[in-house]
LUMVEX-679077 format. One record per residue (C-alpha): y, z, x; residue in one letter. Coordinates in steps of 0.001 Angstrom, whole numbers, padded with zeros to 6 digits, always signed. Example, Ala and Ser with C-alpha at 12.3 -4.5 7.8 and 13.67 -1.06 7.14 Angstrom:
2
-004500+007800+012300a-001060+007140+013670s
***
This chain:
643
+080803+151287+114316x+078502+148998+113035x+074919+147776+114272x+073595+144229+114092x+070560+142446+114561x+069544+141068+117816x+070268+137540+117153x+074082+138509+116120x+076246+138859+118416x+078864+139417+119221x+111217+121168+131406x+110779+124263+133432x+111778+126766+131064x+111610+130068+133355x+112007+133249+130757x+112804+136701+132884x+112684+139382+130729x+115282+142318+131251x+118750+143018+130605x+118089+145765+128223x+116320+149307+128485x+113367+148444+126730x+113046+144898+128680x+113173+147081+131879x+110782+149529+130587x+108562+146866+129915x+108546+145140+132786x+107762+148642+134967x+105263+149500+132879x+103384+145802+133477x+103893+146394+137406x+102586+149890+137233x+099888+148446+135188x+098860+149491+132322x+096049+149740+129051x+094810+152985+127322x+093240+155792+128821x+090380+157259+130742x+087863+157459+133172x+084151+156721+134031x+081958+157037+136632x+083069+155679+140059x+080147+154464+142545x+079977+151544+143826x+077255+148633+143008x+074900+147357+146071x+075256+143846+146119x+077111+141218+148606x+080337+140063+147660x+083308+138110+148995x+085961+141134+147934x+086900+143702+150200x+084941+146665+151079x+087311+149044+149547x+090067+148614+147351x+093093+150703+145468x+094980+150101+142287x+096788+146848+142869x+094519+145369+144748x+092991+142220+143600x+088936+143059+143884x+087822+139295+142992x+089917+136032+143062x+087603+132693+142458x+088959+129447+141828x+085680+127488+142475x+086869+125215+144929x+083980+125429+147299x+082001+123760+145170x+079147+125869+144782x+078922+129411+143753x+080287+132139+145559x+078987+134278+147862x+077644+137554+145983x+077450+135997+142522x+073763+136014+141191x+073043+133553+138056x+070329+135923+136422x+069601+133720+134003x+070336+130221+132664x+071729+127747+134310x+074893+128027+136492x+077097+125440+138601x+080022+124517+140354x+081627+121439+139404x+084991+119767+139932x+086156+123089+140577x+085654+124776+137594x+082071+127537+137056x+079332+125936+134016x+076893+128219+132224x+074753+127205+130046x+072293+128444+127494x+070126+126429+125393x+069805+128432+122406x+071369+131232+120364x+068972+134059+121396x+069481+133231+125401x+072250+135553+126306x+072576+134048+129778x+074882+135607+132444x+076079+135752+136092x+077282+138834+137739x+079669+139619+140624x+082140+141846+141539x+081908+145880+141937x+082122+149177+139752x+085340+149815+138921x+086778+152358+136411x+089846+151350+135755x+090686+147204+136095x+092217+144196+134675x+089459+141316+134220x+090825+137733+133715x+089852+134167+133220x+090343+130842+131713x+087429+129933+129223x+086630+126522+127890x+083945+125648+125402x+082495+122413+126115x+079866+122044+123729x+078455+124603+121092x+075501+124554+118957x+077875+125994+116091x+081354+127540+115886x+079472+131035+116078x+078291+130727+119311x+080130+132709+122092x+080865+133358+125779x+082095+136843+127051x+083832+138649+129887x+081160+141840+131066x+082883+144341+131297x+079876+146942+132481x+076825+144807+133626x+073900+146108+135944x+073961+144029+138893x+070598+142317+138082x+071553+141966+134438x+069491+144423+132740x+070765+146048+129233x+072520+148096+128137x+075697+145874+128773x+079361+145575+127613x+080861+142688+126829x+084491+141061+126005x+083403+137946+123288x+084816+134907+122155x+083433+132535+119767x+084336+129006+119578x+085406+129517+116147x+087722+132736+116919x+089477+132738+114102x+086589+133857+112326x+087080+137814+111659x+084999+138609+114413x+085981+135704+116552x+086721+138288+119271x+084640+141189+119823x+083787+144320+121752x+080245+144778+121846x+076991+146503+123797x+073817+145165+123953x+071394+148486+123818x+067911+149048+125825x+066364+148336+122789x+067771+144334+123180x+070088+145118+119721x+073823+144712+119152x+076108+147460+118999x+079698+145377+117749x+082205+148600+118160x+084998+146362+117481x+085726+142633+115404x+089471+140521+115792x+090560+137058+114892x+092061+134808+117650x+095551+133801+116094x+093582+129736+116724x+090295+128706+117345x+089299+128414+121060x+087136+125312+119299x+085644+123035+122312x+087614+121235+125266x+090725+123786+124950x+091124+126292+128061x+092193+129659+126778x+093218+132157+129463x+091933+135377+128145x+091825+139120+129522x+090555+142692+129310x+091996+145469+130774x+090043+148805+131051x+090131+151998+131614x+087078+154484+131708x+085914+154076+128042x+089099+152243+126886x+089617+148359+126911x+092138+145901+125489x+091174+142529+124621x+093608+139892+125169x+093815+136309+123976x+096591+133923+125406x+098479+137203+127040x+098724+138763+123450x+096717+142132+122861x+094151+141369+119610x+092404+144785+119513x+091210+147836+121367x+088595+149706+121691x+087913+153734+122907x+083856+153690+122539x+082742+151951+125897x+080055+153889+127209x+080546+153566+130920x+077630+153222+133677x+077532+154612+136934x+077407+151438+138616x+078124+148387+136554x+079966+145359+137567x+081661+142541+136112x+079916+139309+134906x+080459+135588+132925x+078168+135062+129780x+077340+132048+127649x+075145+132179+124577x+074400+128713+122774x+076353+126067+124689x+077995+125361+127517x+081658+127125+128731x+082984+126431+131819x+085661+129204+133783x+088482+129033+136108x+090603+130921+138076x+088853+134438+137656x+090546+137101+138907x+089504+141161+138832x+092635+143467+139756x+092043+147210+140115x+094300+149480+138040x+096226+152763+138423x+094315+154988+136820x+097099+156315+134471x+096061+153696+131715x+098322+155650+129123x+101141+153639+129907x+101762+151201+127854x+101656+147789+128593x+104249+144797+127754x+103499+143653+124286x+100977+146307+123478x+101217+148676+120743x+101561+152052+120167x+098660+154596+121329x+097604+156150+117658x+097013+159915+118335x+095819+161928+114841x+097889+165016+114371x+095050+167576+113891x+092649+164592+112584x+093959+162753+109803x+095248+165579+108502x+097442+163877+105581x+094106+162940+104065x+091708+165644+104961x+091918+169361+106042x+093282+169327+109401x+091330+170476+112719x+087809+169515+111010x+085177+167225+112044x+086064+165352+108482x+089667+164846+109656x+088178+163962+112711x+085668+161431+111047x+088485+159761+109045x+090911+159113+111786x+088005+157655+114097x+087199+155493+111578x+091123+154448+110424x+091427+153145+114099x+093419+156303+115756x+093047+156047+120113x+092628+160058+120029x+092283+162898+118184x+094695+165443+118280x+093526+169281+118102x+093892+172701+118677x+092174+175164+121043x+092026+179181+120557x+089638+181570+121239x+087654+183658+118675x+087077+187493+119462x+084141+187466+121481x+085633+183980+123741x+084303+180852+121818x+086486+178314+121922x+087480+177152+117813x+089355+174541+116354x+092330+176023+114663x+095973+175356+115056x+097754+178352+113632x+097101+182367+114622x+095485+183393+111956x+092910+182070+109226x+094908+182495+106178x+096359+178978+105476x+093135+176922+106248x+090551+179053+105422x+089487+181564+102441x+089310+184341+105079x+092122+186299+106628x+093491+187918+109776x+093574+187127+113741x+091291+184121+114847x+091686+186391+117969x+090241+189771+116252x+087155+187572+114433x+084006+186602+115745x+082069+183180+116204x+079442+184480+112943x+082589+185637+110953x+084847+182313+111581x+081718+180079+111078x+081375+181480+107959x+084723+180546+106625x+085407+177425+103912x+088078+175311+105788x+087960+172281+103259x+088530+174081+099618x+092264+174756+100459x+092990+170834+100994x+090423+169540+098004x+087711+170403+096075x+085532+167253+097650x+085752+168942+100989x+085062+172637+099705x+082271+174143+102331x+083980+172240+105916x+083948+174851+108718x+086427+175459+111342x+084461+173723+114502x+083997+175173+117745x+085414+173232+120904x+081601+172250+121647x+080499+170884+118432x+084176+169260+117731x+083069+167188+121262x+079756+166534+120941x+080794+164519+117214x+082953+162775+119844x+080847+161702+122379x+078302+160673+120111x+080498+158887+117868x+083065+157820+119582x+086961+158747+120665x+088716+161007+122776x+090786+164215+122634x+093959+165300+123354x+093704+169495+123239x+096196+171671+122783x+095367+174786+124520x+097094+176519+121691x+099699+179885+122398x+099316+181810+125450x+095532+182139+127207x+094294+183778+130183x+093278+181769+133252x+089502+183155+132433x+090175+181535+128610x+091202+178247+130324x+088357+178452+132477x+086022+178627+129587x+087341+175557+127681x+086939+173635+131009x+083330+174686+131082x+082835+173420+127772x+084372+170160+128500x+082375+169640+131295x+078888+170914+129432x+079143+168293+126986x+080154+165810+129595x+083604+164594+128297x+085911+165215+131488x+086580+161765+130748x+087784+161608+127402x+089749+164749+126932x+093771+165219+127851x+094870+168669+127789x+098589+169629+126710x+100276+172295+125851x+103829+174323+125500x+102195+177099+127648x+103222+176375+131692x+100804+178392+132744x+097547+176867+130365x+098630+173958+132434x+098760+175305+135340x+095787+177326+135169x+094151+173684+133942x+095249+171639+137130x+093404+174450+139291x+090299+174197+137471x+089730+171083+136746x+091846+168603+138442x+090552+165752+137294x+092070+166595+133679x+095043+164717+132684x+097886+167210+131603x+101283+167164+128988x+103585+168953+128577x+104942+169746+125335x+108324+170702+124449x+110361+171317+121438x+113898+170349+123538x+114157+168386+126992x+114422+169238+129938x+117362+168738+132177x+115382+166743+134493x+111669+165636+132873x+110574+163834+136020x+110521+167130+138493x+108664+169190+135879x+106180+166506+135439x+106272+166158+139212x+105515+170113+139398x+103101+170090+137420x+101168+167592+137379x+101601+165726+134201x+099891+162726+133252x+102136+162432+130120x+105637+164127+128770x+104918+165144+125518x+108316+165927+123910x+109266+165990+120032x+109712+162569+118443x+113672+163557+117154x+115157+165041+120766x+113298+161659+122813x+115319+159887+120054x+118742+161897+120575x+118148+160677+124471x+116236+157872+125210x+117407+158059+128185x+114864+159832+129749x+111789+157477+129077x+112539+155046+131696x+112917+157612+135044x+109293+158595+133524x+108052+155515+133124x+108887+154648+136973x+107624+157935+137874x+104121+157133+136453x+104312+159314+133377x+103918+158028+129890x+105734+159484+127175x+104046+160690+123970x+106359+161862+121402x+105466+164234+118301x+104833+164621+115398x+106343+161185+114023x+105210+159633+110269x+107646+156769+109539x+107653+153349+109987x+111567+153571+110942x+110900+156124+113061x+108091+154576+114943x+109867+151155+115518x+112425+153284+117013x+110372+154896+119438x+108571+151550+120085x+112180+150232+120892x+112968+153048+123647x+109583+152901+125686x+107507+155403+123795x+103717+154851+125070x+102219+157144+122497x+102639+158656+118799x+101306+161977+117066x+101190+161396+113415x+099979+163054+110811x+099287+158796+109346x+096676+157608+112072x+095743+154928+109411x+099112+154241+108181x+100391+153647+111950x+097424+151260+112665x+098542+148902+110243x+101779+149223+111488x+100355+148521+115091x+099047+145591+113232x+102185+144403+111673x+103374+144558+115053x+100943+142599+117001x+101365+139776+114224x+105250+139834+114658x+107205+136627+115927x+108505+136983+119382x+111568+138240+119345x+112318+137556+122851x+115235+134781+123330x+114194+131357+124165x+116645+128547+125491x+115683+124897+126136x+118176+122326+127793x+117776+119412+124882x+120853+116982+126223x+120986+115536+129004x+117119+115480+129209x+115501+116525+131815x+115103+114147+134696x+117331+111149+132947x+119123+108643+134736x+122370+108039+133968x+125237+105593+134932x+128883+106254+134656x+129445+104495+131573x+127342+107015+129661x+129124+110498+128360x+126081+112792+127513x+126653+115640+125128x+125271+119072+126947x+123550+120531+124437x+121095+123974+124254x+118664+124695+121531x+118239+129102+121737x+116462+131456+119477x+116726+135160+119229x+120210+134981+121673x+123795+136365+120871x+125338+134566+124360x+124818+131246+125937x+125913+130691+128968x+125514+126783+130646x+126677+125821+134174x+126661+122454+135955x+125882+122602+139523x+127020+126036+139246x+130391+125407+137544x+130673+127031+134080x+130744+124224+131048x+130338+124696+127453x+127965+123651+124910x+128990+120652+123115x+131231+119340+125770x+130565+115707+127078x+130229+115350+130973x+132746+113311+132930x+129967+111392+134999x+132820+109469+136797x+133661+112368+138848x+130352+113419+139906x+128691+112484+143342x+125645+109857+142749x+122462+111708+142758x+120773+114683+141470x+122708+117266+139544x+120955+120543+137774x+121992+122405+134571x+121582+125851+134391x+121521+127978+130727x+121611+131435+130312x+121092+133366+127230x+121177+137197+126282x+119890+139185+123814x+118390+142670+122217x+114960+141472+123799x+116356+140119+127379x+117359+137377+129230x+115996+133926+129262x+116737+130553+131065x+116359+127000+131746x+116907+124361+134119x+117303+120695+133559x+118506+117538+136075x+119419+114542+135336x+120483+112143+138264x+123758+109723+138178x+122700+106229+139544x+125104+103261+140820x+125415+100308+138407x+127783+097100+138136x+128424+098684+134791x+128827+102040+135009x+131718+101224+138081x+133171+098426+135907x+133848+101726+133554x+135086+103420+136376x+137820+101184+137432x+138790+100266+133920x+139286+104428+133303x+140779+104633+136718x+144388+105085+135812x+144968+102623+138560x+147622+100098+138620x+146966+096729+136874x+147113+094589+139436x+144612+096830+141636x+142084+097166+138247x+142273+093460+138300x+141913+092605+141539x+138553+095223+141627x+137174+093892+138779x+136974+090370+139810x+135367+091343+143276x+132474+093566+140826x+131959+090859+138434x+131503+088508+141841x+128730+090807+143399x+131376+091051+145974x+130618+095037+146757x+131182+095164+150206x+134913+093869+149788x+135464+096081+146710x+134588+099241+148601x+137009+098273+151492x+139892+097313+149003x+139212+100385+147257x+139469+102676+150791x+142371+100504+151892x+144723+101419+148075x+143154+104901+147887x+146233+106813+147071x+148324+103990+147316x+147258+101925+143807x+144241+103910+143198x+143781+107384+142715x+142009+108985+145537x+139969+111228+143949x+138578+107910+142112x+138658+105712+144638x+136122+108186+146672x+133880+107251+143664x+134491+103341+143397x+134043+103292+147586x+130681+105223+147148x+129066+103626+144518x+130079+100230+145649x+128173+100566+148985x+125308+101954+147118x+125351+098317+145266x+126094+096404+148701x+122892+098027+150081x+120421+097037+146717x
***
């Protein structure tokens, strides 16, 4: 996290994805709805809007298209100057240091927030306009905002940001736009929250997310400009389930620290801790036992022998004795003197610095032990950041009763023979199984996924072995490599589509066409092992020429299909067949009629004479002329009678 001044900041191609598990996992996960996790406060904001008293995930909370022509009801401009115009919204500030905004909407803790943004004049590539995400009605800081700068492909063209009490910038989070938003150029951009989570997304791709939103009890949603003037269109604010650890199409991975980073620091320590917050992980894995006299400690194995210099039971040792252990010498002398944390100090070092925890309640515990790491959670006020799992039914059961409002795994070593009822029983958030079995059936993501569950799988440190899980559906990853599977999340957001494509490039779309003319069908396709191309609805093949003598004047359509590992795509193209003297000079000439009936037709064509060629043509049809053909000559000859 990094603090700046105040004057810093921040054809008809139709593609339907599917045909293979992950394409269907994909596109349930985008209508359950999806982003990373959490929750925040949840009252609502007093002031007059348009949306509807109450609303539930799904429902869309604000839809504006400006086409009133002045600003809606419920929107208040608290500063700068703000319009409606030719159906579009203008802001605009006159300098850099005017961070002017308008703010709408209601509170909402878990929501998609989308618009189309267009720069039309900036005082310099820096300047910016944002999505606010967490606004006081009447504008007053602290603030959250979504930016973009005009020049986005800077490295922090795209930020998450807050703007303290104290009127300075707190940038939690920097991107590059994959091309500069630059002036004049609408860019349909996106965030998608949840509690203290948010996505940013540029163009429908994910750029970066963030886990350090610090949520207000009643902020809404508002439109900034700072240093120009950006217009918007179309905004629309959709509330969300509030499951947001499913994972959305095109997202990455959720990073989850095994134990910290512990393959760069000793595990379960608030260094671990320090270096996976600050490599990027989404949580912080960690485990939860008590010490003899009931305070909740850090520490993933029984005893204190393998990360400590002390021995025995973490069960038969008190608070004073564990605190006085070194858990840092045993990794590396640099980190000789680290203590095993308690549950409260391990949170607090969250909460003030950012991320979230997912606790394993570690071995078997009491329902009074369970009870006591709930009342820690809730003393330093992070109900909403912490996920509780663990292999113990009963922790989680014991969990669910006392604090409901926890979300809940389950771990397991094997599967079970039917995931969905146990998550169903008892009230799992996620299905938390071990990276190797999910892989032996990943079978079992999908019936989750439609369930509302995510999947987290454990403990996985490959590249290989994460691209597999990404393949099957996997929402979330514990790895001892927090860093290492960032950059991989990185490598992935950068990666070419590999989602087929088809275009129809022959007969092009909407030609005309007589019936001399023989066009080649052709299909350009990327990323497809089938192709599959009908005219109206009768199977062809690519590179055949079409027989336009036998087709009806008028409209036809084209139809291409192609498959592969990503899904299905297609396309549709028409072209139309017109009547001409030439093309039906072509006809008769290729009629296989006799001579002296191709002679007598072409003299009546090459006399205008179309009336007298379409009733010689009806009178010989089947006689000199083919009948199938003659259907044609008849047709298109009263077409040219009637020119």
């Amino acid at each position: 996290m990094t603090v700046h001044s105040a004057s810093s900041p921040g054809g008809r191609a139709t593609k339907i994805l599917a045909a293979t598990r992950l394409a269907a996992t994909r596109t349930r996960v985008a209508a359950v709805a999806a982003a990373l996790a959490v929750t925040g406060a949840a009252a609502a904001v007093a002031v007059a809007t348009s949306s509807p008293a109450t609303a539930k995930p799904g429902d869309v909370v604000v839809s504006e298209n400006f086409s009133s022509g002045s600003l809606p009801a419920g929107w208040n401009a608290v500063d700068g100057t703000w319009k409606v115009e030719n159906g579009r919204l203008y802001g605009t500030s006159a300098s850099a240091s005017a961070n002017n905004k308008i703010t709408f909407g209601r509170h909402l803790d878990d929501f998609r927030f989308e618009a189309t943004m267009r720069f039309e004049s900036v005082q310099a590539a820096t300047r910016w306009a944002s999505l606010g995400i967490d606004v006081p009605a009447d504008g007053a800081t602290p603030w959250w905002i979504a930016t973009m700068r005009s020049g986005s492909t800077a490295s922090n063209g795209l930020e998450f940001a807050q703007r303290t009490t104290g009127n300075a910038w707190v940038v939690t989070n920097t991107a590059s736009a994959p091309y500069a938003a630059g002036t004049g150029r609408d860019v349909r951009v996106a965030v998608e929250v949840h509690g203290n989570q948010a996505r940013w997304i540029f163009d429908g791709r994910e750029m970066m997310r963030t886990s350090s939103l610090q949520r207000s009890a009643n902020g809404v949603q508002a439109l900034f400009v700072n240093g120009g003037t950006v217009s918007y269109d179309d905004v629309v604010v959709t509330e969300l389930p509030p499951n947001g650890f499913l994972r959305p199409e095109g997202s990455p991975l959720t990073v989850i620290a095994h134990r910290g980073a512990s393959a760069a620091a000793p595990e379960n320590t608030l260094v671990a801790q320090e270096i996976a917050r600050k490599g990027g992980a989404d949580w912080i894995e960690n485990d939860v036992q008590p010490s003899k006299d009931g305070i909740p400690f850090v520490l993933h194995d029984g005893t204190v022998d393998r990360t400590t210099d002390g021995t025995g039971n973490i069960r038969d040792l008190t608070a004073a004795q564990i605190k006085a252990l070194d858990a840092g010498s045993w990794f590396a002398p640099q980190y000789a003197g680290e203590r095993v944390p308690t549950l409260a100090e391990q949170l607090a070092d969250l909460r003030t610095r950012g991320g979230n925890l997912l606790l394993e309640i570690k071995g078997r515990h009491t329902k009074d032990e369970v009870a006591k790491i709930v009342q820690v959670i809730r003393d330093q006020q992070m109900t909403g950041r912490v996920f509780v799992q663990s292999f113990e039914v009963d922790a989680l059961r014991y969990t669910y009763e006392l604090a409901p409002e926890l979300p809940l795994g389950l771990l397991r070593s094997s599967l079970d023979a039917d995931p969905v009822a146990i998550a169903r029983e008892l009230h799992l958030t996620a299905y938390n199984p071990d990276g190797n079995a999910l892989l032996a059936k990943p079978e079992i993501v999908a019936p989750l996924h439609a369930a509302g569950v995510a999947v987290m799988a454990w403990t996985m440190d490959s590249a290989s072995l994460w691209q597999r899980l990404e393949r099957i559906g996997v929402d979330g990853v514990i790895t001892n490599r927090p860093s290492e599977l960032v950059g991989w999340n990185s490598a992935f957001l950068q990666r070419p589509s590999a989602e087929p494509t088809v275009a129809i490039t022959s007969p092009a779309d909407e030609a005309r066409l007589d019936r001399a003319q023989s066009p080649v069908v052709a299909v350009a396709a990327t990323n497809a092992e089938t192709v599959t191309v009908t005219v109206d609805g009768v199977k062809t093949e690519v590179g055949r020429a079409l027989d336009l003598r036998t087709l009806a004047a008028g409209e036809h359509t084209i139809r291409a299909e192609v498959t592969g590992p990503e899904g299905t795509a297609t396309a549709t193209s028409t072209f139309t067949v017109t009547p001409s003297q030439a093309g039906l000079g072509y006809v008769i000439l290729t009629s296989g009629a006799k001579q002296s009936a191709v002679t007598a037709m072409t003299a009546l064509l090459s006399q205008g004479q179309y009336a007298a060629l379409a009733t010689y043509a009806t009178v010989q049809a089947g006689k000199q002329v083919p009948a199938d053909v003659a259907g044609v000559i008849v047709a298109d000859a009263r077409a040219l009678a009637q020119k």
